[in-house]
C-alpha positions as CSV (number, residue, x, y, z in Angstrom):
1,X,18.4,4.0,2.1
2,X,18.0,2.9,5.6
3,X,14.8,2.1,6.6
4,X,13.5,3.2,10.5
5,X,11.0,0.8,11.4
6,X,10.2,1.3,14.9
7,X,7.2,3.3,16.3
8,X,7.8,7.5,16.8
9,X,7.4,8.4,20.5
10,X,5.2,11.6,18.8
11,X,2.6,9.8,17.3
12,X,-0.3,11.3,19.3
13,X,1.2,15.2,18.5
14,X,1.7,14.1,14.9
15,X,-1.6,13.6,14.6
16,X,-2.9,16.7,16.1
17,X,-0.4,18.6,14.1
18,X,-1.8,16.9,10.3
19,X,-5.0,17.9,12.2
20,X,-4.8,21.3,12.7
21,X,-3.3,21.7,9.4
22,X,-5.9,20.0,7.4
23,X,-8.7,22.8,9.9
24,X,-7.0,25.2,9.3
25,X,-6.0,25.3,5.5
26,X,-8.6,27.6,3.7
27,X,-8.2,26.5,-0.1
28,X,-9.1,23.3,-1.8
29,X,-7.4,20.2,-0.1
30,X,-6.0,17.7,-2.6
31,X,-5.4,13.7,-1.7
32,X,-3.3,11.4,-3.5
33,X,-2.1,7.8,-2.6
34,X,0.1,5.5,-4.6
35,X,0.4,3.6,-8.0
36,X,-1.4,0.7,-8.3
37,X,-3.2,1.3,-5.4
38,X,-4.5,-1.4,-2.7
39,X,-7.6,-1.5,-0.3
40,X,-5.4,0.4,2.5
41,X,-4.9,3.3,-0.3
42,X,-8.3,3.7,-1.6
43,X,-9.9,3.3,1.9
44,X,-7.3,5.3,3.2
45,X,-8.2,8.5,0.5
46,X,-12.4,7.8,0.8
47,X,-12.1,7.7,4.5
48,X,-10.4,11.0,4.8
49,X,-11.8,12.7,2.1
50,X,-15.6,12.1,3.0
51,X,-14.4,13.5,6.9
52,X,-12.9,16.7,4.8
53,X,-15.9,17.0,3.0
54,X,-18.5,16.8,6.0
55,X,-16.6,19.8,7.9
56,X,-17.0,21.5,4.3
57,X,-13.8,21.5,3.0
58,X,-13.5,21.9,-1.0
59,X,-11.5,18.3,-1.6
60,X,-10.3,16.8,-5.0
61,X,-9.1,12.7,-4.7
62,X,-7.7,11.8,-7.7
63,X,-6.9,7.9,-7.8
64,X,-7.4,5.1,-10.5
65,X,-9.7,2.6,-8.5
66,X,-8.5,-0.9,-9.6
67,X,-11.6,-2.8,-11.1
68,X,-11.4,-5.2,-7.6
69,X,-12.4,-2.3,-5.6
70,X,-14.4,-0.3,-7.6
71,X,-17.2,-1.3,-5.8
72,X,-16.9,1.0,-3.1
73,X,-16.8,4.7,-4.2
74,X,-19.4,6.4,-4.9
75,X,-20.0,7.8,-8.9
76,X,-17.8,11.1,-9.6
77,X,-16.3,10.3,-5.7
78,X,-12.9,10.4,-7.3
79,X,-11.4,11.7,-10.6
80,X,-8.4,9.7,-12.4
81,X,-5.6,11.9,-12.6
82,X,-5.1,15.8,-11.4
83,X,-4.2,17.7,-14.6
84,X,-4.1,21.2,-13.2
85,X,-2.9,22.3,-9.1
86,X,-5.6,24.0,-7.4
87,X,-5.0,27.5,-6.3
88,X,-3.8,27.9,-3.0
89,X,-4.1,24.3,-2.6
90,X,-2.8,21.7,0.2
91,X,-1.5,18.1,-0.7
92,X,-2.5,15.3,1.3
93,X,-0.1,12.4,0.2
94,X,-1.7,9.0,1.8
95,X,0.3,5.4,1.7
96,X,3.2,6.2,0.4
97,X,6.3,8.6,0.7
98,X,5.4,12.3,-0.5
99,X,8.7,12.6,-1.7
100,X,8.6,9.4,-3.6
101,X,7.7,11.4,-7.2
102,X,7.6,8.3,-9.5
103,X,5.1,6.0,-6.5
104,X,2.8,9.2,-6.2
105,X,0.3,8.8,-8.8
106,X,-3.0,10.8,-9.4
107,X,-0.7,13.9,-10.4
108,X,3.1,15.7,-10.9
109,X,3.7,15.8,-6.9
110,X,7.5,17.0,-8.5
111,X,5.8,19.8,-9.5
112,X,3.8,20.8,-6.9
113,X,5.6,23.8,-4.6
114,X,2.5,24.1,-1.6
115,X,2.7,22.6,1.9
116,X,2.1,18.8,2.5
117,X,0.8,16.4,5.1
118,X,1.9,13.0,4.4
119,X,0.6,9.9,5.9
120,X,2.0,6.6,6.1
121,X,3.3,3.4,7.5
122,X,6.4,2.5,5.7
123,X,9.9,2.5,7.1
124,X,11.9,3.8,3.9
125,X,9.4,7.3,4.3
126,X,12.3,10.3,4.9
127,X,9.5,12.0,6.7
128,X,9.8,15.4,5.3
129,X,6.8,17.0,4.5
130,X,5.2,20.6,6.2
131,X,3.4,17.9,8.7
132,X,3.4,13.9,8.9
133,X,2.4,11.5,10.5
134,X,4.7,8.4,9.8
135,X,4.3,5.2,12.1
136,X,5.7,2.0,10.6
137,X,4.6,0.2,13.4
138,X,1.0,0.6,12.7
139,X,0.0,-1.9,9.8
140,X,-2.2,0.1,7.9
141,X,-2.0,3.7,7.5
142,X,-6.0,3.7,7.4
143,X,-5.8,3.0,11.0
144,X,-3.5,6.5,11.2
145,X,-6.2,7.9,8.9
146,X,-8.7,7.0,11.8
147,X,-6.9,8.8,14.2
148,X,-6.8,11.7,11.9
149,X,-10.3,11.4,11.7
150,X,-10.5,11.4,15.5
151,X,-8.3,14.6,15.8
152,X,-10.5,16.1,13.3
153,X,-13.3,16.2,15.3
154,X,-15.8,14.6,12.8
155,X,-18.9,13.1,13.6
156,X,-18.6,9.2,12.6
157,X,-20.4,7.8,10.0
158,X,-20.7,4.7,8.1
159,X,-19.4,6.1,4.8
160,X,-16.4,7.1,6.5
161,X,-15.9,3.6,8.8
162,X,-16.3,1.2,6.1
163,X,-13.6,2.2,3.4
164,X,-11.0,2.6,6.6
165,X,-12.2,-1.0,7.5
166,X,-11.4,-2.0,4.0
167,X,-7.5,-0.7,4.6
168,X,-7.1,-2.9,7.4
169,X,-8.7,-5.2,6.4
170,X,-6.6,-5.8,3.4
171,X,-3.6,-4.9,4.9
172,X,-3.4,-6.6,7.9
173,X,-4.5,-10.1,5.7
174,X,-8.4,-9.9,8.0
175,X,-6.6,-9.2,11.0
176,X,-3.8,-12.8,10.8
177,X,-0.4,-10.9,10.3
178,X,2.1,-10.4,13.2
179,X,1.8,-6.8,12.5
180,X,-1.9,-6.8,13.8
181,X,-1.3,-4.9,17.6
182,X,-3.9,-4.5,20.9
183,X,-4.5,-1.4,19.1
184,X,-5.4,-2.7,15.8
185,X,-8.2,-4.5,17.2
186,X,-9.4,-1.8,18.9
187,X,-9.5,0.9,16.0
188,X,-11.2,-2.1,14.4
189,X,-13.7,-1.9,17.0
190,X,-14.7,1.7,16.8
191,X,-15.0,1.1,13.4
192,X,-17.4,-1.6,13.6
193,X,-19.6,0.5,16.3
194,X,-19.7,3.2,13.6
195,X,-21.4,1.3,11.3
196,X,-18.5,-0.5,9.3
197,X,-20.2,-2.6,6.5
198,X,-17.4,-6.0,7.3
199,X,-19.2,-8.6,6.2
200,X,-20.3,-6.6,2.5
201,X,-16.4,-5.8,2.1
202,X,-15.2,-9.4,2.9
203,X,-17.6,-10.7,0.4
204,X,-16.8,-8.2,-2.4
205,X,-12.9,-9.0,-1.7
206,X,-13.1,-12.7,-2.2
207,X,-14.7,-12.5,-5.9
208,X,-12.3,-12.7,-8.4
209,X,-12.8,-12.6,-12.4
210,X,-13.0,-15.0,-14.6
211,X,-9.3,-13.6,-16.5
212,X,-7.8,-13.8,-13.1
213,X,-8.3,-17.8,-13.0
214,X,-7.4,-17.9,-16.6
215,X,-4.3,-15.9,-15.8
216,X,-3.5,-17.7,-12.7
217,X,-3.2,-20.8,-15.0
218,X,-0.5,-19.2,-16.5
219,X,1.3,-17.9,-13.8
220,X,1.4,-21.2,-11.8
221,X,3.6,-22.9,-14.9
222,X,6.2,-20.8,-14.4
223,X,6.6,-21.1,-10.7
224,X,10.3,-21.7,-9.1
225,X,11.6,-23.4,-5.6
226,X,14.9,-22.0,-5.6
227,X,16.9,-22.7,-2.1
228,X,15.7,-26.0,-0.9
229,X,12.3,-24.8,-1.4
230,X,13.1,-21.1,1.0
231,X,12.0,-19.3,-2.2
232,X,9.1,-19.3,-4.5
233,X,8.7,-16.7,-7.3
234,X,6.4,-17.2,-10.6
235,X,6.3,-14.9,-13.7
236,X,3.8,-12.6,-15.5
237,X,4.5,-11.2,-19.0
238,X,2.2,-9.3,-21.6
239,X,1.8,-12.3,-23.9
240,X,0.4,-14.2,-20.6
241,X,-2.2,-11.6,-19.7
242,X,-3.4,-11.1,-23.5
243,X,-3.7,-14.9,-23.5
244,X,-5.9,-15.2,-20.8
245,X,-8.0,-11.7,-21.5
246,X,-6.6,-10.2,-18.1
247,X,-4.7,-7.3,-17.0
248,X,-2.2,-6.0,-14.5
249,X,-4.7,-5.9,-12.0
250,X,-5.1,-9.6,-11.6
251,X,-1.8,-10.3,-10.8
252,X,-2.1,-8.3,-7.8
253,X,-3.5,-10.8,-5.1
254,X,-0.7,-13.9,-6.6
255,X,1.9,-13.0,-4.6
256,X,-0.5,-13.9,-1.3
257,X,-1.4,-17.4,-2.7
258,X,2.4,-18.0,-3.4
259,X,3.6,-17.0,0.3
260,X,1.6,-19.7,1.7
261,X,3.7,-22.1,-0.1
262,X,4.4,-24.9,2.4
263,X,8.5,-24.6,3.6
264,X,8.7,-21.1,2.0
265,X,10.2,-18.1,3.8
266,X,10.0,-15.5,0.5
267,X,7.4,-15.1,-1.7
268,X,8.5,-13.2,-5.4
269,X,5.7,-11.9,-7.9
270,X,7.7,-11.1,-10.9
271,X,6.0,-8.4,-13.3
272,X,7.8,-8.1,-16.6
273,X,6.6,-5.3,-18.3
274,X,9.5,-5.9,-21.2
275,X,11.8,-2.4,-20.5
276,X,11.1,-2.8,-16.9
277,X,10.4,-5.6,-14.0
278,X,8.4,-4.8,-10.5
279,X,9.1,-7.6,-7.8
280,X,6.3,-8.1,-5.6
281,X,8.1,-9.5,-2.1
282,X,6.1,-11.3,1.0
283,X,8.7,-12.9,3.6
284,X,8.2,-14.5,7.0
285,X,10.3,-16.3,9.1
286,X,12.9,-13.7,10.3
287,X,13.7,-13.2,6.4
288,X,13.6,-8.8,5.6
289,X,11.4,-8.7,1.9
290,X,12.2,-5.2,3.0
291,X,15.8,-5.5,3.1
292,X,16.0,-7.3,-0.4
293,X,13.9,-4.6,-2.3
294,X,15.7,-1.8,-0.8
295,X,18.9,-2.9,-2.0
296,X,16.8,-3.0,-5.5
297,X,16.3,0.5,-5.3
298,X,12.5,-0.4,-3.9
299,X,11.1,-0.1,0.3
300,X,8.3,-0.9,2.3
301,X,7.5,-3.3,5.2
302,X,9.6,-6.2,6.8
303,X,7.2,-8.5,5.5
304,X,5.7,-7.0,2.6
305,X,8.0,-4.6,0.1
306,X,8.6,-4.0,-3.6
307,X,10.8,-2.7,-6.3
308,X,10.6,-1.7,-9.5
309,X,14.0,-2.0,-11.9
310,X,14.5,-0.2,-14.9
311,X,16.0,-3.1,-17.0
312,X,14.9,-5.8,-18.9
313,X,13.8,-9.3,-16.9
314,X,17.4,-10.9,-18.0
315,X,19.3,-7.7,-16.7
316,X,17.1,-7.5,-13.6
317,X,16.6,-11.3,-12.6
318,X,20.2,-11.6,-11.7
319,X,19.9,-8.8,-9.3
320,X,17.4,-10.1,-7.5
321,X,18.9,-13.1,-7.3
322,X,21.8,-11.5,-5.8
323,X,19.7,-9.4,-3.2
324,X,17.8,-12.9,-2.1
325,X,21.2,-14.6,-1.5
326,X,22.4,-11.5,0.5
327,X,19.6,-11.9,2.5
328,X,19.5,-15.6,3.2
329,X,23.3,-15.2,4.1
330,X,22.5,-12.4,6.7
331,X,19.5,-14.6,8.6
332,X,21.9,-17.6,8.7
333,X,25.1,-15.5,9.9
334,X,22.4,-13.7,12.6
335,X,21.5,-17.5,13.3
336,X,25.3,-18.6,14.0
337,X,25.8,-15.4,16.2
């Protein structure tokens, strides 16, 4: 896979195009985002679906809101999982690659055979869907979902601001990455004049469980400097979370509180699930996380990528080894150049 990372010179047509295909479209509009999904997912799905649903479109979001964030739908806003395609229905496939099957979750995209308008801000997207609008330069795809909005023709309201506030927010780290643009401030800005609730997301982002602590415990006894201290990666296992009373969900903020490890250019969150191991990766410094999780089968941003790899942790660790060593060798050879 080769990932195309700069900015499409069609953005602005894009998005009338996704648009006029969401007016147009007469049946029941479904809108899915990816597994596990963040604040730039959920926000990302609420903020378009509550648009949809004031022009009086018939919309189903289906998405399993993790506990952190379950604070900001509404009750019966979202169902868990699709079982059934609508008649006639359109897909709306938000954060994430419409053709990725297995990150698609909410229901069997593989088996759906309507038209599809995909949003999203990843590189690794092959950008083939009936109408996209794919910008990896824009570092959330709520802020595309804002535009959207725009094109729409919606009138703005503070239901619809705040959940696309919480995708930037969250995926722009409260507006301190180098992905943040001009423009990102700006789309931040409308959103703020329409009524987004910051300072109520902010807070509800920063409290944490008392199993996440307990868990975090565990997770910082098996951290790891490898390469003169370039590298940091910890370890999560079943036993751990059953220890401290937590779940998945907890984990997924530790990769953030590794990366600002003094000296360290690669942040690794390492999931064992026992058949299978997800790497979390967060890189800085000239170092690709997106180059190392592509070439373990994964994608995503320069900066910020993952991969999941079919094997057990002492099949998969080696790989990634091997991927992180690839990549530290092609930064020092593009240093020597």
């Amino acid at each position: 896979m080769t990932a195309q990372n700069s900015g499409t010179p069609d953005y602005l047509q894009d998005v009338q195009h996704v648009a006029r295909c969401l007016l147009d479209h007469p049946g029941p509009i479904v809108v899915l985002a990816h597994e596990n999904p963040d604040g730039d997912a959920l926000g990302s799905v609420l903020g378009l679906t509550r648009a949809l649903r004031s022009l009086g479109k018939t919309v189903v979001a289906a998405l399993d809101v993790p506990r952190y964030l379950t604070f900001l739908p509404q009750p019966g806003e979202l169902i868990g999982n699709l079982e059934q395609w609508p008649a006639d229905a359109l897909l709306v496939v938000l954060d994430v690659d419409n053709n990725d099957f297995p990150r698609v979750a909410g229901a069997d995209v593989g088996s759906f055979n309507g038209p599809v308008v995909n949003i999203d801000h990843h590189g690794t997207n092959t950008r083939k869907a009936t109408a996209g609008v794919v910008d990896p330069t824009k570092p959330a795809a709520a802020m595309m979902v804002a535009d959207v909005v725009d094109a729409l023709g919606v009138a703005w309201t503070e239901d619809i601001a705040t959940p696309l506030m919480l995708g930037m927010l969250t995926d722009t780290g409260n507006f301190t990455f180098d992905s943040v643009t001009p423009d990102t401030f700006l789309t931040a800005a409308r959103l703020r004049g329409y009524g987004a609730r910051m300072g109520w997301l902010t807070d509800n982002l920063r409290q944490h469980s008392r199993s996440y602590y307990l868990l975090l415990r565990e997770v910082l006894g098996t951290l790891e400097f490898r390469h003169d201290g370039q590298v940091i990666l910890a370890r999560v296992d079943q036993a751990m979370l059953e220890r401290a009373s937590a779940s998945w969900e907890d984990v997924e903020s530790y990769v953030s509180l590794l990366r600002s490890a003094e000296g360290s250019r690669l942040a690794v969150m390492i999931k064992d699930y026992g058949e299978r191991v997800k790497f979390s990766l967060r890189s800085r410094g000239g170092l690709s996380a997106q180059n190392i999780a592509v070439a373990l089968g994964g994608g995503g941003h320069v900066p910020a990528a993952g991969a999941t790899v079919n094997e057990p942790y002492a099949v998969a660790r080696p790989l990634l080894d091997q991927a992180i060593a690839a990549e530290l060798d092609r930064v020092t050879q593009t240093i020597s150049a």
